[in-house]
Backbone as ProteinMPNN parsed JSONL, in Angstrom:
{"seq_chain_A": "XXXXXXXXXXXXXXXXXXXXXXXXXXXXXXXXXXXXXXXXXXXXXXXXXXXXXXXXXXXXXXXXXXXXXXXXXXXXXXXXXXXXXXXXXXXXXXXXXXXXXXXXXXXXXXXXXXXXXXXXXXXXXXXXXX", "coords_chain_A": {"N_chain_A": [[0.829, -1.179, 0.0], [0.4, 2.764, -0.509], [0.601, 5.293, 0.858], [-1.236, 8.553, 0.415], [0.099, 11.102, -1.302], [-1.28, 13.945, -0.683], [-3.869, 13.352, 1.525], [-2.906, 11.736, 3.514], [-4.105, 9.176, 3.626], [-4.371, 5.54, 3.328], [-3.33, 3.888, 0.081], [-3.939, 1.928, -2.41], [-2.528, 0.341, -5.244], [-2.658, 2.473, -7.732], [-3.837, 1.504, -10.86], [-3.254, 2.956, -14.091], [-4.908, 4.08, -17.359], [-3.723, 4.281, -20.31], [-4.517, 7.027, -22.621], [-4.225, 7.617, -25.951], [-5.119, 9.104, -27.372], [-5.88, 11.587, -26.648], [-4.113, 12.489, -25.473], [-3.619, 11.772, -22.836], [-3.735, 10.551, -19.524], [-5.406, 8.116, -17.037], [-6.89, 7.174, -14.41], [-7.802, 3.926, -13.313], [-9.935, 3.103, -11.838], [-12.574, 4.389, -9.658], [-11.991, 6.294, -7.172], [-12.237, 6.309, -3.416], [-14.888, 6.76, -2.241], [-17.783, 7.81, -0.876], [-17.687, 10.565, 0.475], [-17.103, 13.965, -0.315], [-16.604, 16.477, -2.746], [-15.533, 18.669, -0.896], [-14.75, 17.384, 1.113], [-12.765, 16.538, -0.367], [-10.905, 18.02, -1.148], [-11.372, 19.253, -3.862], [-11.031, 21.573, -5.04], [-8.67, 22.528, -5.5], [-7.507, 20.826, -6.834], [-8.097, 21.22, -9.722], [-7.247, 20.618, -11.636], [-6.485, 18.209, -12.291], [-8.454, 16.901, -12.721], [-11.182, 14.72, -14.926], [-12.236, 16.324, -17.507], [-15.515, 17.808, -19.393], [-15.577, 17.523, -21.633], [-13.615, 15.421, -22.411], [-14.993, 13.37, -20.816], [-17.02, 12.811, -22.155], [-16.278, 12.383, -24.686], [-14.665, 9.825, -23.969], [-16.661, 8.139, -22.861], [-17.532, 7.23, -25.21], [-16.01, 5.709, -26.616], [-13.469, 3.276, -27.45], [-12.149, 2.697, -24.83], [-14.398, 2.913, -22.724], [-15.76, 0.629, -21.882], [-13.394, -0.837, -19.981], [-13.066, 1.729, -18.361], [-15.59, 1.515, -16.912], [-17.879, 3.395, -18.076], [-19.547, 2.958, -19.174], [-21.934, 1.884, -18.861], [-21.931, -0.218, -17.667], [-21.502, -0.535, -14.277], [-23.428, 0.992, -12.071], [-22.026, 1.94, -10.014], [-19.873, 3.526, -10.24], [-19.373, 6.641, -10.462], [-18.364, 9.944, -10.548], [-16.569, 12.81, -9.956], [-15.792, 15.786, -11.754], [-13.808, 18.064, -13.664], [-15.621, 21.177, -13.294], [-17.525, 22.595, -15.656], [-18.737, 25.22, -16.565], [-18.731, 28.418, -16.287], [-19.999, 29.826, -14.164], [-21.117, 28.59, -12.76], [-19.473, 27.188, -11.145], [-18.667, 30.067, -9.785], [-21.189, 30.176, -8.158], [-20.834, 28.422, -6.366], [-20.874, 25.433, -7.451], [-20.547, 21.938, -8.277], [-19.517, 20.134, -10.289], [-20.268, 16.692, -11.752], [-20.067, 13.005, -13.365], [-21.734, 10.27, -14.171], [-22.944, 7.46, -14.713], [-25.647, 4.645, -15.165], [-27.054, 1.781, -16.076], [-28.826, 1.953, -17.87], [-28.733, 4.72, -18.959], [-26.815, 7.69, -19.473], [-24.425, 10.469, -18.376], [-24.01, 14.178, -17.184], [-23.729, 16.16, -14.749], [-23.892, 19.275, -13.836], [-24.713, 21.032, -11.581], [-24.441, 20.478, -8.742], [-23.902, 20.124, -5.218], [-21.39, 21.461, -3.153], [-20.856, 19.602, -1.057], [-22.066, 17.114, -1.461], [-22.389, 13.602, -1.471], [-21.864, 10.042, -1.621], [-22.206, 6.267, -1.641], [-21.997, 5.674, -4.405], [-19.925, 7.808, -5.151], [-17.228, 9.116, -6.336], [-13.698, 9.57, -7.025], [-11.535, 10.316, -9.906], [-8.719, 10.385, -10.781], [-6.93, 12.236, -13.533], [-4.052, 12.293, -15.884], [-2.414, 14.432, -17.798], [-0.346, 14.414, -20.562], [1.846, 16.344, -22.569], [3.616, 15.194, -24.308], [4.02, 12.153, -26.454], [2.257, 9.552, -25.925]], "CA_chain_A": [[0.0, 0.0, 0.0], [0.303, 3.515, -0.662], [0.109, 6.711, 1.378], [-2.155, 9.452, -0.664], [0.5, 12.422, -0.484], [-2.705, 14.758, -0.037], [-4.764, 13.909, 2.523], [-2.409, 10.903, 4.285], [-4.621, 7.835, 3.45], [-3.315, 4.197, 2.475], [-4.129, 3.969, -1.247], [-3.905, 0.343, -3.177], [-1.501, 0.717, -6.305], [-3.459, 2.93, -8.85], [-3.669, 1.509, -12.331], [-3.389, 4.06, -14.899], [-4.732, 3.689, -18.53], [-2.854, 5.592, -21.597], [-5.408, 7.321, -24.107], [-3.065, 8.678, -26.933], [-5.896, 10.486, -28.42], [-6.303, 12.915, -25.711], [-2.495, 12.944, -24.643], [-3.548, 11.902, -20.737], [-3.623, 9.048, -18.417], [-6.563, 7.846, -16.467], [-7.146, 5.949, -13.49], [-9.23, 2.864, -13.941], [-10.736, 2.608, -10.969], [-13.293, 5.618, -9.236], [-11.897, 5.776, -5.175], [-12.409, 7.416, -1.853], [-15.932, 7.191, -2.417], [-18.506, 8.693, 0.036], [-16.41, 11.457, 0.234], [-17.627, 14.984, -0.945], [-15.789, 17.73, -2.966], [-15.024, 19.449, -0.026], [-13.771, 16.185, 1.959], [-11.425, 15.356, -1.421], [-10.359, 18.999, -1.706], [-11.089, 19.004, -5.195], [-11.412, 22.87, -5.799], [-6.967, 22.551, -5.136], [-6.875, 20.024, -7.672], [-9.364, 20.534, -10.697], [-6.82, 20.34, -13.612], [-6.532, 16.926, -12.436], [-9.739, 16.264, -13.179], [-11.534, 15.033, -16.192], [-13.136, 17.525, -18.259], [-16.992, 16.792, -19.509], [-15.792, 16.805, -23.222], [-12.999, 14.219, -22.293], [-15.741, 12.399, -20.204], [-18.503, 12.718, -23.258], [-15.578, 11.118, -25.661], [-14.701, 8.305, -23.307], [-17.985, 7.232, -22.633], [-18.177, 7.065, -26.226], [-14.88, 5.131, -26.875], [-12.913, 1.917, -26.836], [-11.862, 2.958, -23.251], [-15.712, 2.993, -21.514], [-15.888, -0.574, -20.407], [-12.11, -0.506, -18.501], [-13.517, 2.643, -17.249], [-16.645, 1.392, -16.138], [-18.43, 4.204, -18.069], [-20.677, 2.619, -20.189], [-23.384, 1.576, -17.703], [-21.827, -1.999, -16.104], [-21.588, -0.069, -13.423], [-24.084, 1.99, -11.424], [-21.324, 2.385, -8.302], [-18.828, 3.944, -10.383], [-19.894, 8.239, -10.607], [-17.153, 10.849, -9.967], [-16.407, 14.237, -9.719], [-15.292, 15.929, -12.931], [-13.764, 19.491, -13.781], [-16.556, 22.201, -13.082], [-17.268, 23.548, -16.916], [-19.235, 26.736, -16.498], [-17.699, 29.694, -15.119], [-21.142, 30.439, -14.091], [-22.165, 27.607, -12.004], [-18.673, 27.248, -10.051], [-18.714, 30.974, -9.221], [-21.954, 29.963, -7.169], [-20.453, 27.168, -5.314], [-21.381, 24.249, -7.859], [-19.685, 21.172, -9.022], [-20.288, 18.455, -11.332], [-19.774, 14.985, -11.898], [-20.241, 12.374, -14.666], [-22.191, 9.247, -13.632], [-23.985, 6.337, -15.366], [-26.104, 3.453, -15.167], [-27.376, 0.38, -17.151], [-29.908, 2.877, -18.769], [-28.217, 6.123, -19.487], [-25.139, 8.362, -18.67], [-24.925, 11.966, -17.909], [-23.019, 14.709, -16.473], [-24.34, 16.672, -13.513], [-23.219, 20.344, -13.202], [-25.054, 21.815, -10.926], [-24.224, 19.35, -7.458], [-23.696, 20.91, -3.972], [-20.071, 20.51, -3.35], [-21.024, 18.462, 0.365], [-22.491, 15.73, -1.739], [-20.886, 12.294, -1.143], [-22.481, 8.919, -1.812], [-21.55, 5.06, -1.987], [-21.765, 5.344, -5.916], [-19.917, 8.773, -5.789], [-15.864, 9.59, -6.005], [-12.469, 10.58, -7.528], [-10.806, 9.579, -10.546], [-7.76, 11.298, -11.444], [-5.951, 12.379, -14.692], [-2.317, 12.823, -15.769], [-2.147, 15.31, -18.695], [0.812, 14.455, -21.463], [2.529, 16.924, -23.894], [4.442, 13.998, -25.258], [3.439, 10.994, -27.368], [2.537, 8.297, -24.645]], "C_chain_A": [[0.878, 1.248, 0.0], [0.769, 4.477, 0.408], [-0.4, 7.822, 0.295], [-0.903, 10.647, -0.166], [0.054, 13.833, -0.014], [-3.527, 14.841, 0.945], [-4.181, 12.48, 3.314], [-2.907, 9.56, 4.638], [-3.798, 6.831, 2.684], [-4.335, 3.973, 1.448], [-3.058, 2.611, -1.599], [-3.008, 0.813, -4.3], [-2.667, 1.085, -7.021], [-2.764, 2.505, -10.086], [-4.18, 2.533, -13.279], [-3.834, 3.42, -16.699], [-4.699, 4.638, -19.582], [-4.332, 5.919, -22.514], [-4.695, 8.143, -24.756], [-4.159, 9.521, -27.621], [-5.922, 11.431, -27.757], [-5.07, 12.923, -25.245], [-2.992, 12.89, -22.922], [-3.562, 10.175, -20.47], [-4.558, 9.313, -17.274], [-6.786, 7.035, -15.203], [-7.922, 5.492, -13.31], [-9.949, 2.826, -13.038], [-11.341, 4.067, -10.252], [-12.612, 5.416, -7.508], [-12.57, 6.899, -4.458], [-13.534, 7.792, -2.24], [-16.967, 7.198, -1.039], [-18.261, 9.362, 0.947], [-16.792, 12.345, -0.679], [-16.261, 15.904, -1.435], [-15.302, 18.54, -1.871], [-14.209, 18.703, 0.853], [-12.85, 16.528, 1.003], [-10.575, 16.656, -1.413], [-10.016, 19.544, -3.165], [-10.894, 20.212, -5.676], [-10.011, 23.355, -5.928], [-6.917, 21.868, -6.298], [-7.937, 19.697, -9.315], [-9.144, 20.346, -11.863], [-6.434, 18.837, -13.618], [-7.579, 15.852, -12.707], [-10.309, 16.065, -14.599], [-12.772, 15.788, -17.096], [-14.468, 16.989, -18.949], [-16.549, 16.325, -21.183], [-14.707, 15.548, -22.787], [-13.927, 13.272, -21.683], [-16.508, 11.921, -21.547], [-17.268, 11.626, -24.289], [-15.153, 9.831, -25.094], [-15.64, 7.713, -23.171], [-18.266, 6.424, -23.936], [-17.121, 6.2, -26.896], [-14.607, 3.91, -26.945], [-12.648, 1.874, -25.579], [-12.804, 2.627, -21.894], [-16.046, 1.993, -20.908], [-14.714, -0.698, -19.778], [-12.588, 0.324, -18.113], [-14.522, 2.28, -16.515], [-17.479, 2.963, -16.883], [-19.759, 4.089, -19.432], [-21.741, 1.71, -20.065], [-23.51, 0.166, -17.781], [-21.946, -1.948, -14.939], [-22.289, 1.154, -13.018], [-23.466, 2.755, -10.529], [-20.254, 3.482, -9.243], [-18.67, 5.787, -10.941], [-18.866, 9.139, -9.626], [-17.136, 11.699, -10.388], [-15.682, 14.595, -10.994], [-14.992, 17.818, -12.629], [-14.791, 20.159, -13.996], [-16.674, 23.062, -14.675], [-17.992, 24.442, -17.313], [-18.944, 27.382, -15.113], [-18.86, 30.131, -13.93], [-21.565, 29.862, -12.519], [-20.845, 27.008, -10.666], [-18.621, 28.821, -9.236], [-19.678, 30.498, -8.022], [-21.788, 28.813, -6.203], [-20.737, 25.602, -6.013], [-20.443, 23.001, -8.058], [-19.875, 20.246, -9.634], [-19.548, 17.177, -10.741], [-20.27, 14.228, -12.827], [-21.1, 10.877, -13.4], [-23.144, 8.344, -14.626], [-24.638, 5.067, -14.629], [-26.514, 2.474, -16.433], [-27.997, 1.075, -18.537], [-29.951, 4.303, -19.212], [-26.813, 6.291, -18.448], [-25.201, 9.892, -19.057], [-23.968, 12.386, -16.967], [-24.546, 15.844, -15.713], [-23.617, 18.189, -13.596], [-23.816, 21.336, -11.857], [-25.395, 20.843, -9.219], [-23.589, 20.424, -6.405], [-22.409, 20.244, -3.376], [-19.806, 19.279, -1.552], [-21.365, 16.975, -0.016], [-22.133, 15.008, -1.117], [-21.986, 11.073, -1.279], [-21.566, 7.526, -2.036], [-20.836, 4.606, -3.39], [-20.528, 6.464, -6.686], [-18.003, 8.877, -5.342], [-15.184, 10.104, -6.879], [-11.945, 9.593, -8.438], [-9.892, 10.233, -11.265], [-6.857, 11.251, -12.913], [-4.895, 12.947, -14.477], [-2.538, 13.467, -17.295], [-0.465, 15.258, -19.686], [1.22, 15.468, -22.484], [2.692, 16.039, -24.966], [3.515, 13.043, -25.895], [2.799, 9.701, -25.878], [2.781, 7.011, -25.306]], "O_chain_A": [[2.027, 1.098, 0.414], [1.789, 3.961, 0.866], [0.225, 7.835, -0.766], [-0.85, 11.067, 0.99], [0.652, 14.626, 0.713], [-3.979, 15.903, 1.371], [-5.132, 11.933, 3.873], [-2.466, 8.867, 5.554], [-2.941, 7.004, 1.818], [-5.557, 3.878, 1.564], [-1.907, 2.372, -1.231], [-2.732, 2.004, -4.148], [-3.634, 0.324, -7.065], [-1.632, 2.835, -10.441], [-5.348, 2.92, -13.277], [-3.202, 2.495, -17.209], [-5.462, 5.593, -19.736], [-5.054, 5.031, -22.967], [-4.459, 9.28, -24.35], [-3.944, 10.503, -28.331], [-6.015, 12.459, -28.427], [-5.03, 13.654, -24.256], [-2.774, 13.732, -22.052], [-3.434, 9.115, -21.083], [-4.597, 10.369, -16.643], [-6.812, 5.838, -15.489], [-8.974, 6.09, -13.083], [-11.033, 2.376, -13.409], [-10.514, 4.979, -10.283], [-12.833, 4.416, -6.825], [-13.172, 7.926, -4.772], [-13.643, 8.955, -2.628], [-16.68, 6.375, -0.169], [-18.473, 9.057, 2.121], [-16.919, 11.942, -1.835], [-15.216, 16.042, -0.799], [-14.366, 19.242, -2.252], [-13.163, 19.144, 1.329], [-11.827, 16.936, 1.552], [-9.395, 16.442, -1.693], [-8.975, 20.045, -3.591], [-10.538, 20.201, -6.854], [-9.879, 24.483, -6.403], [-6.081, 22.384, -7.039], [-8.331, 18.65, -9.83], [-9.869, 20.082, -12.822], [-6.117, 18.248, -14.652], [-7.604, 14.629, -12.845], [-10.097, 16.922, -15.458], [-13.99, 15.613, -17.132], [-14.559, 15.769, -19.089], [-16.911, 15.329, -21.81], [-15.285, 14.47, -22.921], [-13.677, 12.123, -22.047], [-16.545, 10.74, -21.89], [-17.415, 10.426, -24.517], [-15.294, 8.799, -25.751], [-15.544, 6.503, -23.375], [-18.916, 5.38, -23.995], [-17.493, 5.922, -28.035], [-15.491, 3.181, -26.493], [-12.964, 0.802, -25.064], [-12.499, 2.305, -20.746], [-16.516, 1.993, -19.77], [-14.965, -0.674, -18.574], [-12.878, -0.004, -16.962], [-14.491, 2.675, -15.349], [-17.689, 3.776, -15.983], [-20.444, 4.807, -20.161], [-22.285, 0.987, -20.899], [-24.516, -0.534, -17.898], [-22.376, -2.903, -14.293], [-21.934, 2.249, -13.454], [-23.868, 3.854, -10.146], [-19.878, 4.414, -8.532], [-17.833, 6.066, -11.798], [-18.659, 9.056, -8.415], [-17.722, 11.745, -11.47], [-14.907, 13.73, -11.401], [-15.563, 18.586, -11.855], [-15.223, 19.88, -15.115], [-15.983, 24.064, -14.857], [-18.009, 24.611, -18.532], [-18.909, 27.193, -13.898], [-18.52, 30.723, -12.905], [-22.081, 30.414, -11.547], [-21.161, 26.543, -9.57], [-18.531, 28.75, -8.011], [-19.147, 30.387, -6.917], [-22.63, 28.43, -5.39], [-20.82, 24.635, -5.256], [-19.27, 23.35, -7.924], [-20.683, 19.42, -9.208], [-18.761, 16.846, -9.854], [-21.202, 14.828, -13.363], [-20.953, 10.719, -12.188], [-24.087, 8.869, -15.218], [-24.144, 4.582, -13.612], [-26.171, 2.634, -17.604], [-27.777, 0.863, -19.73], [-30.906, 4.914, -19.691], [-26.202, 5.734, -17.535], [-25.936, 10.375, -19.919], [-23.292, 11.694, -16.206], [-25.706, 16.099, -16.037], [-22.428, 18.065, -13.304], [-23.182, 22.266, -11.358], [-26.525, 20.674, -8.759], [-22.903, 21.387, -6.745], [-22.24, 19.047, -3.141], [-18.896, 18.531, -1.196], [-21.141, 15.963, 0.648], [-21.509, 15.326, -0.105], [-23.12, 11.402, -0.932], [-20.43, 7.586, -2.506], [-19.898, 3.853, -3.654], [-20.142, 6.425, -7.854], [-17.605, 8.72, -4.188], [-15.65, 10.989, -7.596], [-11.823, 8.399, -8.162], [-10.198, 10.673, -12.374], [-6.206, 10.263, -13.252], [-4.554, 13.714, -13.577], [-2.96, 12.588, -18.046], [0.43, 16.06, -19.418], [0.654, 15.198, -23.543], [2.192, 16.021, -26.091], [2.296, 13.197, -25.826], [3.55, 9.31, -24.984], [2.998, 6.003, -24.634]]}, "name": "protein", "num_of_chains": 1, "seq": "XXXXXXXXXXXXXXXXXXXXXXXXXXXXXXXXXXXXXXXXXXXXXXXXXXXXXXXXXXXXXXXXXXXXXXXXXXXXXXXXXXXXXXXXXXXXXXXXXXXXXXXXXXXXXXXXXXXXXXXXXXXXXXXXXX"}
């Protein structure tokens, strides 16, 4: 195990998976779930997050069943970069989430949320070729 060097929790080895179309790296698995934006400290870390058009093209990808984002999973709904200026000014925050029977992004979520189905899945951002 781990230590998180953020908030001092033991974290499992994160597997990462390459998408060369978008130049980033993904982590396959959603964690530290029921656990709100304000627990995770996400409003410190939101370029690590993935953005709704990177969410909207993964869902739509070869990538969405390793992610879990193409509704095998109901548990697996996480916090995503905030993409109106509008709706974070007022305290908002999104998240992406699916089930069996649709999938959908959320922007307008109260950043206390937190649920069994609901967490963090971080990106790594490449320049380079991966």
């Amino acid at each position: 195990m781990k230590t998180c060097k953020h908030c001092g929790h033991e974290i499992e080895q994160i597997e990462w998976i390459k998408i060369p179309e978008l130049k980033i790296e993904v982590e396959r698995d959603v964690h530290d779930k029921n656990k709100s934006w304000n627990d995770l400290v996400l409003s410190n870390r939101e370029d690590e997050l993935l953005t709704a058009e990177e969410c909207i093209w993964l869902a739509n990808s070869k990538y969405a069943e390793q992610l879990k984002m193409n509704g095998i999973s109901s548990y697996d709904d996480f916090f995503i970069k905030p993409p109106f200026e509008l709706n974070k000014k007022k305290g908002y925050v999104a998240r992406f989430y699916a089930d069996s029977d649709w999938s959908g992004l959320g922007c307008t979520r109260d950043p206390q949320d937190s649920g069994a189905s609901l967490g963090v899945r971080f990106v790594r951002r490449r320049n380079e070729n991966l």
